[in-house]
N, CA and C atoms as a LAMMPS dump frame, in Angstrom:
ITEM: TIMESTEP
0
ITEM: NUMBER OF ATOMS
660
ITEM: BOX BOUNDS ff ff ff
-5.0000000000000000e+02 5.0000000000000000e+02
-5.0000000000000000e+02 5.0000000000000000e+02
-5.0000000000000000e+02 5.0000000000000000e+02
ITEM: ATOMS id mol type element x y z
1 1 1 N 472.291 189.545 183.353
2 1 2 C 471.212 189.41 184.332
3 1 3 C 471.753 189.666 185.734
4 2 1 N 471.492 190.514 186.443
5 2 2 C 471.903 190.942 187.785
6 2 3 C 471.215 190.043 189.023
7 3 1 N 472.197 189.435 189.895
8 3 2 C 471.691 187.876 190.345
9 3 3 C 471.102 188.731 191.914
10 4 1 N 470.234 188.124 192.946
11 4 2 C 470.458 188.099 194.047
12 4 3 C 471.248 187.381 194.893
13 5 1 N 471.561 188.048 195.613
14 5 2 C 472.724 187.382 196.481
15 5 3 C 472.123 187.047 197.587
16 6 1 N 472.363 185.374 197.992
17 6 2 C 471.297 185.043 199.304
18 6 3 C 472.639 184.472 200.362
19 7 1 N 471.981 184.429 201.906
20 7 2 C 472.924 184.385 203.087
21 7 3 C 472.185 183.045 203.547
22 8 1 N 472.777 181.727 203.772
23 8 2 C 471.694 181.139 204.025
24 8 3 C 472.588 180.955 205.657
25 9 1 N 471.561 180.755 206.695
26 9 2 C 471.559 180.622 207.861
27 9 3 C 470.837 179.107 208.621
28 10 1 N 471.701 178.071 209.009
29 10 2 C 471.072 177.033 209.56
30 10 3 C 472.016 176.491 210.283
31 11 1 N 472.125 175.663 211.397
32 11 2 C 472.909 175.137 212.16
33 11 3 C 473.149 173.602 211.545
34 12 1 N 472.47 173.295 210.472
35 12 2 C 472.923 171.796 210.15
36 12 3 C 473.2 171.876 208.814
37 13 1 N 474.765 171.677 208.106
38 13 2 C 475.301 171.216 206.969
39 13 3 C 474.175 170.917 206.175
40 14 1 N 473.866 169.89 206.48
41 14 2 C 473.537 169.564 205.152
42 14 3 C 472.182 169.816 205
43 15 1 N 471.269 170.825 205.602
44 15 2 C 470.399 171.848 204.972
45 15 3 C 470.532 172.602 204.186
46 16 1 N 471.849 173.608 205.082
47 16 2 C 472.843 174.623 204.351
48 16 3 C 473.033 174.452 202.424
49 17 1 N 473.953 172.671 202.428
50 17 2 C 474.14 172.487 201.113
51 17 3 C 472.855 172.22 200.383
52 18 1 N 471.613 171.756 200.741
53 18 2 C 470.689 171.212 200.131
54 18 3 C 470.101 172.314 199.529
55 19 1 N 470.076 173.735 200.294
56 19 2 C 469.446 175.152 199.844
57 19 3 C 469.973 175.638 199.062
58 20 1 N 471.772 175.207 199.194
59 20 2 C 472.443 176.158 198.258
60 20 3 C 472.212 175.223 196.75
61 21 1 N 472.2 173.998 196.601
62 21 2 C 471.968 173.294 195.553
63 21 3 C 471.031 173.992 194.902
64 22 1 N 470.003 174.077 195.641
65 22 2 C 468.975 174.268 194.855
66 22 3 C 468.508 175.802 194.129
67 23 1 N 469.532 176.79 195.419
68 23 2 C 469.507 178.537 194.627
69 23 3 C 470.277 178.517 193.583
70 24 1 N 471.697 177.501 194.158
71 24 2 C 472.217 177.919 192.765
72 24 3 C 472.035 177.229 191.566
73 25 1 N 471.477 176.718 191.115
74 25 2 C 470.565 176.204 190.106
75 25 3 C 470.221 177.32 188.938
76 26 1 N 469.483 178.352 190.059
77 26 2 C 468.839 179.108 189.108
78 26 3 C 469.995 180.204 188.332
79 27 1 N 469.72 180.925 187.536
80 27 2 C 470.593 181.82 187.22
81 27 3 C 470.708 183.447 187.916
82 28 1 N 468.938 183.351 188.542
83 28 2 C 469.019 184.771 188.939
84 28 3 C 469.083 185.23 190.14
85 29 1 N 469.901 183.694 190.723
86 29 2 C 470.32 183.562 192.304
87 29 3 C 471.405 182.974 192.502
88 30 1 N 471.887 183.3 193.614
89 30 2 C 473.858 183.431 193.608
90 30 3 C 473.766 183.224 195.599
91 31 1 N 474.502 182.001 196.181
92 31 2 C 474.665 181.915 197.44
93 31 3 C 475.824 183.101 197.624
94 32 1 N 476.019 183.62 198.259
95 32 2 C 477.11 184.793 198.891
96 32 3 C 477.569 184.286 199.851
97 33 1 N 476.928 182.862 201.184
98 33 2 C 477.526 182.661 201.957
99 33 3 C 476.994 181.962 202.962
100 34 1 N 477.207 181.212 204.105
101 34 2 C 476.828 180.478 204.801
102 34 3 C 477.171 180.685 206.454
103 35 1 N 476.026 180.733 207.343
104 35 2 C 476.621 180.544 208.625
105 35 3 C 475.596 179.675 209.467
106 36 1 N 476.401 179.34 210.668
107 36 2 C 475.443 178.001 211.644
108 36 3 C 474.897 178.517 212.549
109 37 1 N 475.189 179.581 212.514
110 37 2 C 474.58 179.931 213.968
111 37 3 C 473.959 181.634 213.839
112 38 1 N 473.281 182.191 214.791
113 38 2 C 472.871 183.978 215.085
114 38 3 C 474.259 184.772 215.023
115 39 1 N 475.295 184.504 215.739
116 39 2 C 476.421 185.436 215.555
117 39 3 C 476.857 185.314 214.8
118 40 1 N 477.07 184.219 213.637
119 40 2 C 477.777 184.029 212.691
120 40 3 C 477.056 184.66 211.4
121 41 1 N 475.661 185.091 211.573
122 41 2 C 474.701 185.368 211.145
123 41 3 C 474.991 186.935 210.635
124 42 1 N 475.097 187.422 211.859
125 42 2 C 474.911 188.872 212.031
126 42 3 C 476.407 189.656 211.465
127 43 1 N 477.529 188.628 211.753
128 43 2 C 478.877 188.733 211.186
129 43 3 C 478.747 188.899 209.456
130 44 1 N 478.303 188.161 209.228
131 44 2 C 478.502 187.508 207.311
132 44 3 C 477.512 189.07 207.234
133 45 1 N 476.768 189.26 207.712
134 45 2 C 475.479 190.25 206.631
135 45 3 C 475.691 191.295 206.824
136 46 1 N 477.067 191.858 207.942
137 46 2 C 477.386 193.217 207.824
138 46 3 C 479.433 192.735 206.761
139 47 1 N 479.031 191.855 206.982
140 47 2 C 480.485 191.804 205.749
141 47 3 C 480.033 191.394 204.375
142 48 1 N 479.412 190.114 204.159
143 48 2 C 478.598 190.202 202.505
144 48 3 C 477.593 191.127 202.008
145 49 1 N 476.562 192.077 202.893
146 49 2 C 475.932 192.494 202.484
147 49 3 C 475.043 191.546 201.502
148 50 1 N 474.053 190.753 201.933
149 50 2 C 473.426 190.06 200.838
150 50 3 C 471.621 190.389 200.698
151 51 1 N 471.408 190.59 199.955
152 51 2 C 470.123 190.61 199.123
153 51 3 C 469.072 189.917 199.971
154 52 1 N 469.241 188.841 200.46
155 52 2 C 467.957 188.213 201.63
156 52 3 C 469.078 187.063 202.19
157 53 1 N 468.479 186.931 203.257
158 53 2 C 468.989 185.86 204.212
159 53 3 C 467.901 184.688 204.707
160 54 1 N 468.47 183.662 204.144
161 54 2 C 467.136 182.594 204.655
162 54 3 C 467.922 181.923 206.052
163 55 1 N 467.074 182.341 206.974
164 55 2 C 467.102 182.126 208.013
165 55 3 C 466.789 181.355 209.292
166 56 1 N 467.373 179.983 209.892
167 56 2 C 466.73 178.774 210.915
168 56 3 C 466.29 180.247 211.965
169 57 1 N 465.273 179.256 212.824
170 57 2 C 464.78 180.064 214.113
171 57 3 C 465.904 179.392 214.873
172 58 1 N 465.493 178.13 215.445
173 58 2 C 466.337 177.341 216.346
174 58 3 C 467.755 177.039 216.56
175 59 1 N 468.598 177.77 216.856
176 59 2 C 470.284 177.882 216.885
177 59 3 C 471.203 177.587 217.403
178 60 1 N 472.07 177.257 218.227
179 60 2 C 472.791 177.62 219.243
180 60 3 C 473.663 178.769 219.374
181 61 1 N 473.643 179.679 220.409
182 61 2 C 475.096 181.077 220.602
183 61 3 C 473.44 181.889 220.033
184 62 1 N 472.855 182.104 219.22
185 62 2 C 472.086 183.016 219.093
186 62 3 C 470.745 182.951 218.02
187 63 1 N 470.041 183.032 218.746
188 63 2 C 468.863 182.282 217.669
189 63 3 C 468.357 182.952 216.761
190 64 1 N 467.506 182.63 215.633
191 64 2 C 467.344 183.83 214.546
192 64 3 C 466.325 184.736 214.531
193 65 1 N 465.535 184.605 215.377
194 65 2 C 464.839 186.09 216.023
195 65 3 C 465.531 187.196 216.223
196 66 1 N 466.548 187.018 217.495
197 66 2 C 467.699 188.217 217.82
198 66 3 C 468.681 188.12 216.568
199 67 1 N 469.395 187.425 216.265
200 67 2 C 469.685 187.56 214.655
201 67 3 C 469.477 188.477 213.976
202 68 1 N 468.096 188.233 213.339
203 68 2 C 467.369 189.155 212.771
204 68 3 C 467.419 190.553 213.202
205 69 1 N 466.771 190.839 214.51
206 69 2 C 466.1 192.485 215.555
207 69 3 C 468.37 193.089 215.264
208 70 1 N 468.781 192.056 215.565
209 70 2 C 470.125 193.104 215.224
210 70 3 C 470.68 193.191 213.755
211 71 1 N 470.425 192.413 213.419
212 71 2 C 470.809 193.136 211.72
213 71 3 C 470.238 193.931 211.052
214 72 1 N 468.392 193.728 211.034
215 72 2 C 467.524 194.474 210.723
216 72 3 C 468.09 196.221 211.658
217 73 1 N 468.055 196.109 212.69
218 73 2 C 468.852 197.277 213.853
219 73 3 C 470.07 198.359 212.75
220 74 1 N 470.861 197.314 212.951
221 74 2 C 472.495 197.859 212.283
222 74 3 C 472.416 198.579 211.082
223 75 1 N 471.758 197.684 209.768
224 75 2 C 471.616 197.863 208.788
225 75 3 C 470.187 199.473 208.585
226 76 1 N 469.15 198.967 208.956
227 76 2 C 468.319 200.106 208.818
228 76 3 C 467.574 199.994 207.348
229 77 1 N 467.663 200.918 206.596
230 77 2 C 466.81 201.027 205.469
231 77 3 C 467.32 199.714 204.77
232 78 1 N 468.665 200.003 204.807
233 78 2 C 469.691 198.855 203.871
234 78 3 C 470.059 197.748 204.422
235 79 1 N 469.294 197.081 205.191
236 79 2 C 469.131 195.792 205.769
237 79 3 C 468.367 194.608 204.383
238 80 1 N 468.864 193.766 204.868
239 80 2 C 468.644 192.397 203.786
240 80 3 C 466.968 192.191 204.058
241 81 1 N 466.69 191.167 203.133
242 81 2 C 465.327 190.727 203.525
243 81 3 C 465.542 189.628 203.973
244 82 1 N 464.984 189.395 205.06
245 82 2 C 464.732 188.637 206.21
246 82 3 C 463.821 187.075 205.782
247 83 1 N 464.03 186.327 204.839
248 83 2 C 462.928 184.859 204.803
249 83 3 C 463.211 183.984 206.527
250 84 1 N 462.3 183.531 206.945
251 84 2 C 462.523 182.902 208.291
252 84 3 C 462.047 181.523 207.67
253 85 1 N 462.602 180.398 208.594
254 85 2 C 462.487 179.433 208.595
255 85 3 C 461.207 178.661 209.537
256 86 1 N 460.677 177.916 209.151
257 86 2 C 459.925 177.769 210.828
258 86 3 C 458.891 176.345 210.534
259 87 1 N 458.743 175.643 211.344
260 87 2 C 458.566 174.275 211.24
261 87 3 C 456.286 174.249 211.056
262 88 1 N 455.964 173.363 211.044
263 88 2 C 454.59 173.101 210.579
264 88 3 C 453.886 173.324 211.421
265 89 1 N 454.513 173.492 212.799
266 89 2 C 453.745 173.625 214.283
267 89 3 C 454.057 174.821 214.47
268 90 1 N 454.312 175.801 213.397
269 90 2 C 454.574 177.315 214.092
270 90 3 C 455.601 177.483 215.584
271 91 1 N 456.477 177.919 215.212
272 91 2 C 457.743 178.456 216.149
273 91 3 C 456.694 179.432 217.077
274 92 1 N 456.405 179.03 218.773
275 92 2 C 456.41 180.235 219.152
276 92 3 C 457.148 181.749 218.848
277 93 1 N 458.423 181.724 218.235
278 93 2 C 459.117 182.838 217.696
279 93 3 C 459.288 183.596 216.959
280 94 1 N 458.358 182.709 215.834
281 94 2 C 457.954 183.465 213.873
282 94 3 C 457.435 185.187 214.158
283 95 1 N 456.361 185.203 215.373
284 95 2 C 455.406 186.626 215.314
285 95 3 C 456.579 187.61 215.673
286 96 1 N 457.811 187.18 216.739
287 96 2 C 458.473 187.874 217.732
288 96 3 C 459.626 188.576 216.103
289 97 1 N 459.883 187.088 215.098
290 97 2 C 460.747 187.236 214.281
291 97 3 C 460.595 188.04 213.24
292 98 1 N 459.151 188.762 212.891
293 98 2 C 458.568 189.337 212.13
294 98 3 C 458.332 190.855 212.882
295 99 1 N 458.132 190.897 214.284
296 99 2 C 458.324 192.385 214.616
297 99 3 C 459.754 192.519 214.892
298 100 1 N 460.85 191.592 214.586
299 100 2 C 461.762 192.26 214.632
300 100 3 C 462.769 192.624 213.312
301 101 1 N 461.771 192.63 212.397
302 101 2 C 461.693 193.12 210.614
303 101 3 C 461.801 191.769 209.712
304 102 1 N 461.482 190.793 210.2
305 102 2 C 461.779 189.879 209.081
306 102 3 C 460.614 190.153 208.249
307 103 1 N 460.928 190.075 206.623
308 103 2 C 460.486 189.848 205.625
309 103 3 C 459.262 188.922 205.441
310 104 1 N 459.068 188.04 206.002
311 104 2 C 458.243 186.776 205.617
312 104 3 C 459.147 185.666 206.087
313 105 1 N 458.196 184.16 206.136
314 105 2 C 458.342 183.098 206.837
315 105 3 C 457.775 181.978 205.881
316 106 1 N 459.098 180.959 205.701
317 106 2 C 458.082 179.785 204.886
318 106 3 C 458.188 178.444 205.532
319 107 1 N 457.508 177.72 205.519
320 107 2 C 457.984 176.278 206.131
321 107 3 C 459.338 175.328 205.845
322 108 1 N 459.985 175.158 207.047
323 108 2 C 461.04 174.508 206.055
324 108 3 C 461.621 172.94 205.507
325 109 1 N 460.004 172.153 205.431
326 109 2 C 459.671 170.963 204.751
327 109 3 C 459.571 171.411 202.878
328 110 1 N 459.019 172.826 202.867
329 110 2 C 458.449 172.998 201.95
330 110 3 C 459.445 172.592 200.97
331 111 1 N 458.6 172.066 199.485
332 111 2 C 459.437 172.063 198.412
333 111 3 C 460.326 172.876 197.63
334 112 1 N 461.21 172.147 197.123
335 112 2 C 462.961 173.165 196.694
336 112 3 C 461.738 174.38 195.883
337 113 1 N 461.25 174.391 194.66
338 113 2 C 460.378 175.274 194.059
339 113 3 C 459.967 176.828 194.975
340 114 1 N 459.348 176.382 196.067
341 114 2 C 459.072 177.067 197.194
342 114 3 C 460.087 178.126 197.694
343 115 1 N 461.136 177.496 198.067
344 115 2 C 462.431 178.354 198.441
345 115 3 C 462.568 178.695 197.467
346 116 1 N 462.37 178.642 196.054
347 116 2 C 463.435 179.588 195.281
348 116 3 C 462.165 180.772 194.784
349 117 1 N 460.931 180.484 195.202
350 117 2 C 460.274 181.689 194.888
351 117 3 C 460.004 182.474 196.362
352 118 1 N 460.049 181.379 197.276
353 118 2 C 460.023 182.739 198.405
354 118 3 C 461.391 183.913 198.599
355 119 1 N 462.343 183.455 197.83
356 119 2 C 463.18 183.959 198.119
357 119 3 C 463.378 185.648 197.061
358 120 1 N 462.765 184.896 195.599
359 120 2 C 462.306 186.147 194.653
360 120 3 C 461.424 186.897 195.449
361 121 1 N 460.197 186.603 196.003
362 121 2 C 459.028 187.088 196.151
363 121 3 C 459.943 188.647 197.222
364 122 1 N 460.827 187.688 198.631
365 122 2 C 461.362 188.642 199.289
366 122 3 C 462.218 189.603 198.948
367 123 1 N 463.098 189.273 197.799
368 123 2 C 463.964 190.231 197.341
369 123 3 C 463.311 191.279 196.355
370 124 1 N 462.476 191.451 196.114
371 124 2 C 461.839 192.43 195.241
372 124 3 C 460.585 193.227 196.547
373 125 1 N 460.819 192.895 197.298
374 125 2 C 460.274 194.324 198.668
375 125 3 C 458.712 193.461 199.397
376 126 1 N 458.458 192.321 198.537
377 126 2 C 457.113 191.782 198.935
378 126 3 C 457.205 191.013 199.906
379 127 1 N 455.611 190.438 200.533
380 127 2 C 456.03 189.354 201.928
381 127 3 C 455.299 188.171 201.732
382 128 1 N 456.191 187.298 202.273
383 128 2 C 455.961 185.925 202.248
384 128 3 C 455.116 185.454 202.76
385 129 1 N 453.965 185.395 202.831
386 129 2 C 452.772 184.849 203.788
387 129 3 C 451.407 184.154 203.426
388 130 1 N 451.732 182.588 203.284
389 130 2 C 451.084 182.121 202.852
390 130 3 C 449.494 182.189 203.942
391 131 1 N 448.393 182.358 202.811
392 131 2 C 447.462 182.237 203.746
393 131 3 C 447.014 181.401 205.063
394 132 1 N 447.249 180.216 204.669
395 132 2 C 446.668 179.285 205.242
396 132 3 C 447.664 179.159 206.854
397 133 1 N 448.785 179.384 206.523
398 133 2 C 449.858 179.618 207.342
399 133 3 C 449.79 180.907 208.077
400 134 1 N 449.254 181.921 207.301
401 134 2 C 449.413 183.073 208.496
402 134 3 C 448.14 183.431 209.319
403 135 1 N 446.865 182.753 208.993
404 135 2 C 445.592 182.43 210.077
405 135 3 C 446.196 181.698 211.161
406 136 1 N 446.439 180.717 210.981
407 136 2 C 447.077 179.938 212.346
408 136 3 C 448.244 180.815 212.992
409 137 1 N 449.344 181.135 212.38
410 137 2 C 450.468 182.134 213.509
411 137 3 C 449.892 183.251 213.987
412 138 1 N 448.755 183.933 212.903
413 138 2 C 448.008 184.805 213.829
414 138 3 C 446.959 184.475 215.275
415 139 1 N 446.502 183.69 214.756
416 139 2 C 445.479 183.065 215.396
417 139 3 C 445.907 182.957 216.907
418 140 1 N 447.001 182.331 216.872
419 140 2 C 447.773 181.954 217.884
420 140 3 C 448.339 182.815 219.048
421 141 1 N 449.37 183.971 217.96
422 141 2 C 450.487 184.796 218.46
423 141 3 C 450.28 186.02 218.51
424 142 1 N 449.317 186.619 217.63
425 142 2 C 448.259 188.147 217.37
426 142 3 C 448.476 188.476 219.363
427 143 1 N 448.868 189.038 219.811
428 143 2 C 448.01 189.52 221.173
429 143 3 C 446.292 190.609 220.672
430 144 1 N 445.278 190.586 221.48
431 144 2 C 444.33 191.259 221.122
432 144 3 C 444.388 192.712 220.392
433 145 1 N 443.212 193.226 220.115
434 145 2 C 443.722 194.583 219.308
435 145 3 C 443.968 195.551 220.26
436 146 1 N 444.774 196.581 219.903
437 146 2 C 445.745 197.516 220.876
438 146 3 C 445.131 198.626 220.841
439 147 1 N 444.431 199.634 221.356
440 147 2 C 443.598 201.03 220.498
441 147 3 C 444.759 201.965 220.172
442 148 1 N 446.084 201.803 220.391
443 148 2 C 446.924 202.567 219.585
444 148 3 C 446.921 201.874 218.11
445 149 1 N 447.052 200.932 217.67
446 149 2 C 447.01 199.98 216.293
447 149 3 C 445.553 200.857 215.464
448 150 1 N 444.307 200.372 215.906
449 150 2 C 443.18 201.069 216.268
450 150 3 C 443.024 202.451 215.691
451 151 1 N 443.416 203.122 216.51
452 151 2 C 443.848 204.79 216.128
453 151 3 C 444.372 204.754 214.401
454 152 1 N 445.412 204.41 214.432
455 152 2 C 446.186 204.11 213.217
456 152 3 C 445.151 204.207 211.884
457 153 1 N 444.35 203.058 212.414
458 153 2 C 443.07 203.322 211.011
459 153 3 C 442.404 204.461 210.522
460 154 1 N 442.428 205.102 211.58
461 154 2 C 442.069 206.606 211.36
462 154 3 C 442.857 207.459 209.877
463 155 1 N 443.932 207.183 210.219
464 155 2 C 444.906 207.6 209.324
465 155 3 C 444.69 207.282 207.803
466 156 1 N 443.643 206.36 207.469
467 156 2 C 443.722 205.42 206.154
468 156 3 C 442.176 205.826 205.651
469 157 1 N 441.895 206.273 203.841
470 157 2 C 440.88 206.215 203.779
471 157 3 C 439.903 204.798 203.391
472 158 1 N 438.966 205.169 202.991
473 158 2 C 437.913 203.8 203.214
474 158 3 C 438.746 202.64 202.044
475 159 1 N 438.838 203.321 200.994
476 159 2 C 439.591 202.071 199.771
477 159 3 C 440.983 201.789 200.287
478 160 1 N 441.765 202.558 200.803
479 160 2 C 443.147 202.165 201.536
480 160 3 C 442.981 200.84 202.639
481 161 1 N 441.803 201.113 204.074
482 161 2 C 441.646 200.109 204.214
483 161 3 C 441.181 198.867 203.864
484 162 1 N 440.558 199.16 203.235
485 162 2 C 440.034 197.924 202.182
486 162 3 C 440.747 197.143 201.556
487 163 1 N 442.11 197.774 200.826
488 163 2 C 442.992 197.353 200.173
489 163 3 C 443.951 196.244 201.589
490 164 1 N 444.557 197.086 202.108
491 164 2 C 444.953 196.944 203.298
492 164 3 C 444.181 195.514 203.829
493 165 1 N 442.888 195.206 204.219
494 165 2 C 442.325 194.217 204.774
495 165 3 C 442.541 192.816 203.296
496 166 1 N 442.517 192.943 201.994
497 166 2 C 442.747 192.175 201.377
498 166 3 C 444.483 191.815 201.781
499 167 1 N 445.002 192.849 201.629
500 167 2 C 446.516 191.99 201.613
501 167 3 C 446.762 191.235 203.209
502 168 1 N 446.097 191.255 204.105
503 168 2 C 446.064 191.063 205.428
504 168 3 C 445.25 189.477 205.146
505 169 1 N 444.829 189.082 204.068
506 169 2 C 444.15 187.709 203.509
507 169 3 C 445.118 187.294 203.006
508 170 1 N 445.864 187.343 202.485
509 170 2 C 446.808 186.879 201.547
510 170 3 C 446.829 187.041 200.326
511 171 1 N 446.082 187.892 199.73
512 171 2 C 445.366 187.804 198.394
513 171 3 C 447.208 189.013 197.978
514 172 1 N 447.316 188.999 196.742
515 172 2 C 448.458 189.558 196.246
516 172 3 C 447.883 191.003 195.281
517 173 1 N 448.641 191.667 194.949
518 173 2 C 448.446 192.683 194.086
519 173 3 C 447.308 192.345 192.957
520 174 1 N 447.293 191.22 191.963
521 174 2 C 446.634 191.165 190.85
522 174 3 C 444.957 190.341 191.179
523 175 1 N 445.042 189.858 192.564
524 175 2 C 444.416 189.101 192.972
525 175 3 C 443.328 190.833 193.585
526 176 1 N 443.742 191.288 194.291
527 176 2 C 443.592 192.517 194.843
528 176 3 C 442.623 193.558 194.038
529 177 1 N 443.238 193.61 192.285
530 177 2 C 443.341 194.542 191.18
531 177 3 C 441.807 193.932 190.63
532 178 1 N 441.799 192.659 190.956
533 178 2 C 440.646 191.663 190.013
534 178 3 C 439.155 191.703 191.237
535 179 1 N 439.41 191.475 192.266
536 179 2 C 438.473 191.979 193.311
537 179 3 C 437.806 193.183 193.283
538 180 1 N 438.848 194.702 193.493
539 180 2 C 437.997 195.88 193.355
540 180 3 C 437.732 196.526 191.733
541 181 1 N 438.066 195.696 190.545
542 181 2 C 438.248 195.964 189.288
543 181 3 C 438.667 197.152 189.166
544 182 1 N 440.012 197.253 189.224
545 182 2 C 441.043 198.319 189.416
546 182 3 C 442.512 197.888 188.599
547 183 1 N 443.118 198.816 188.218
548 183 2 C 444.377 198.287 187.995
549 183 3 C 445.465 198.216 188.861
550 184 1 N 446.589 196.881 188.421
551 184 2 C 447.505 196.709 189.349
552 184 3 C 448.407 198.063 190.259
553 185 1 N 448.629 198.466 188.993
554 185 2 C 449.42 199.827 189.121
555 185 3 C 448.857 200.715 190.556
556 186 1 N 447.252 201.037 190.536
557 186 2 C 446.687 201.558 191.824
558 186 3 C 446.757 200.475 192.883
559 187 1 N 446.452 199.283 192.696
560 187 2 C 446.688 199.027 194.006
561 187 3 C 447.821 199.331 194.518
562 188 1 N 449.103 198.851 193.898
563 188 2 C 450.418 199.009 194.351
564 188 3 C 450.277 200.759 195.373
565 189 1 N 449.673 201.942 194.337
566 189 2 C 449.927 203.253 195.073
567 189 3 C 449.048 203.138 196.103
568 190 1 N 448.288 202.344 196.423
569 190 2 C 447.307 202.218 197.778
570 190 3 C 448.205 201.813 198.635
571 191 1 N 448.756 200.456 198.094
572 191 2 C 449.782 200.149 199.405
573 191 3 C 450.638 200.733 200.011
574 192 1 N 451.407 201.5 199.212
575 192 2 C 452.445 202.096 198.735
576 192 3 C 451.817 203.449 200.223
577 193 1 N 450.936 203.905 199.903
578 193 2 C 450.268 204.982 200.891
579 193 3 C 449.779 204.787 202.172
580 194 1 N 449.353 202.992 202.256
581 194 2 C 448.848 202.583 203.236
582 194 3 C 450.154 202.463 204.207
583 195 1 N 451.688 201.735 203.463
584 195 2 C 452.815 201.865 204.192
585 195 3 C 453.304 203.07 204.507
586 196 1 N 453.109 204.036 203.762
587 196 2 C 453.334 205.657 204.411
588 196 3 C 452.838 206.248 205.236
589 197 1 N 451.422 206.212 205.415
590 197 2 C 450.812 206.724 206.55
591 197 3 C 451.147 206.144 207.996
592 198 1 N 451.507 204.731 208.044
593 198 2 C 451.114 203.953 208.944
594 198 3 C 452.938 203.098 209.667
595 199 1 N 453.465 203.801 208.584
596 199 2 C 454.967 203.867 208.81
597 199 3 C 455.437 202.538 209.051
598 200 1 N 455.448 201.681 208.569
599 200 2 C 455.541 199.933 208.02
600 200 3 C 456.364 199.962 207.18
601 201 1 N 457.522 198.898 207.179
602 201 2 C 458.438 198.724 206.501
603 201 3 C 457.832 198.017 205.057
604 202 1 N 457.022 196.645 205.373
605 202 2 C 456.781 196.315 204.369
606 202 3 C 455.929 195.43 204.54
607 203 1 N 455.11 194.491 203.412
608 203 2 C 453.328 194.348 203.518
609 203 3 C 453.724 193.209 204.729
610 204 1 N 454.771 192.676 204.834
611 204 2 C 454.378 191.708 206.619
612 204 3 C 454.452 192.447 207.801
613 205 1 N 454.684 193.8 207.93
614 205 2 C 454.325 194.652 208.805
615 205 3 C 452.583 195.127 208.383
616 206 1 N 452.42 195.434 207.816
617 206 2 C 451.18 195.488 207.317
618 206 3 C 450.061 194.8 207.641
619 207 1 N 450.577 193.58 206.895
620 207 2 C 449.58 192.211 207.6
621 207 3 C 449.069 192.206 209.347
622 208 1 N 450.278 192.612 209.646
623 208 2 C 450.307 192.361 211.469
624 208 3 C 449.893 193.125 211.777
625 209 1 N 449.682 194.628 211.117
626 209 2 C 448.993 196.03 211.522
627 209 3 C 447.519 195.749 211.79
628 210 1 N 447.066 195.011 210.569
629 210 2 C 445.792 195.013 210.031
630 210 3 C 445.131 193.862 211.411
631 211 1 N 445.778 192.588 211.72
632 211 2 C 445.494 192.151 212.776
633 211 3 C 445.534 192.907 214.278
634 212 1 N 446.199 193.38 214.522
635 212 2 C 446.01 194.431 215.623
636 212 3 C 445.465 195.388 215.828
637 213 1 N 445.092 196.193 214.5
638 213 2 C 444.305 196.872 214.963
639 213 3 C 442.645 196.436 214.706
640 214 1 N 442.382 195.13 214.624
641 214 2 C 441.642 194.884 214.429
642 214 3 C 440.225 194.911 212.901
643 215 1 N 441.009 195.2 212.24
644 215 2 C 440.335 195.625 211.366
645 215 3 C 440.312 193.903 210.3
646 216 1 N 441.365 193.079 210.425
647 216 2 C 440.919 191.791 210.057
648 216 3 C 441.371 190.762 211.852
649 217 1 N 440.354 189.596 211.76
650 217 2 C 440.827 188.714 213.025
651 217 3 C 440.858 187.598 212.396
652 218 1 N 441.715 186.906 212.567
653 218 2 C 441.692 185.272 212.997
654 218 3 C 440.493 184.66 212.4
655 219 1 N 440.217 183.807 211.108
656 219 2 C 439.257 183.309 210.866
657 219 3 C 438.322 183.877 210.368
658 220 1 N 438.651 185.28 209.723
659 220 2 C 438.13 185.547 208.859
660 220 3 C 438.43 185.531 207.241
């Protein structure tokens, strides 16, 4: 069984050990390594190269926003996936930490269960974004719609956006497949096209597209 290799990132011990307890548990997850801080961060993931990095916002020497914008930077296609950390009151920093390629964001009260599937969910190319959680950081941190974002829609046909505005809900591939009674397989090539046209790394760029350019808002 070929394991993922995770980087975990937090400034306090015994988070660090409590995460690694609980990845390495599983069999089809493997810690690669540990650091406390953003530079120590950005050090380990151009020397371990690891599979996703679960990542604190709040740091000292360098916080995990910039963290992130430079590894995501360095690395490029072959950059890790990015899980962010971020407390129940939303980090002013989660939106900043997500345009600067992170993967997805989970709370980090949430239960051990939680981390070990947000961490699958990220290493296989998908994004972490729980609904209920990403109305409020949008809600919040969205700046209004941009008519360059806007424009963009142009680019997409009517079932692309459509597709597009479901995953911008939170709704997932099969959830997606059962809505337009379609199979999984097409949605995936919708997305798959919706990230090509629109030149998005991956569906949490997506999500944030779909809020900016207005095509889903806040509370809907």
């Amino acid at each position: 069984m070929s394991q993922t290799s995770v980087l975990l990132v937090d400034d306090q011990a015994m988070v660090r050990a409590g995460f690694a307890m609980v990845l390495e548990a599983q069999p089809d997850l493997r810690v690669c390594g540990e650091a406390e801080d953003g530079l120590e961060a950005v050090e380990a993931a151009r020397r371990l190269r690891p599979d996703v990095i679960v990542m604190d916002v709040r740091m000292p020497r360098l916080d995990g926003v910039e963290a992130t914008r430079r590894i995501v930077a360095e690395a490029g296609e072959r950059a890790p996936r990015v899980l962010i950390l971020t407390t129940f009151d939303l980090d002013e920093y989660v939106y900043a930490a997500i345009q600067a390629g992170a993967s997805g964001f989970m709370l980090k009260d949430a239960p051990p269960e939680a981390l070990v599937d947000a961490v699958r969910v990220v290493a296989r190319g998908d994004a972490l974004l729980a609904p209920s959680v990403t109305k409020r950081l949008l809600a919040e941190l969205v700046p209004p719609p941009a008519s360059p974002a806007a424009d963009g829609l142009r680019e997409l046909t009517e079932r692309e956006a459509e597709v597009l505005g479901l995953v911008a809900r939170g709704l997932s591939n099969a959830e997606i497949a059962d809505r337009l009674v379609v199979g999984e397989a097409t949605v995936k090539t919708h997305v798959s096209h919706v990230l090509g046209k629109l030149d998005l790394r991956d569906r949490v760029q997506a999500v944030v597209f779909a809020y900016e350019s207005g095509l889903v808002r806040p509370g809907d």
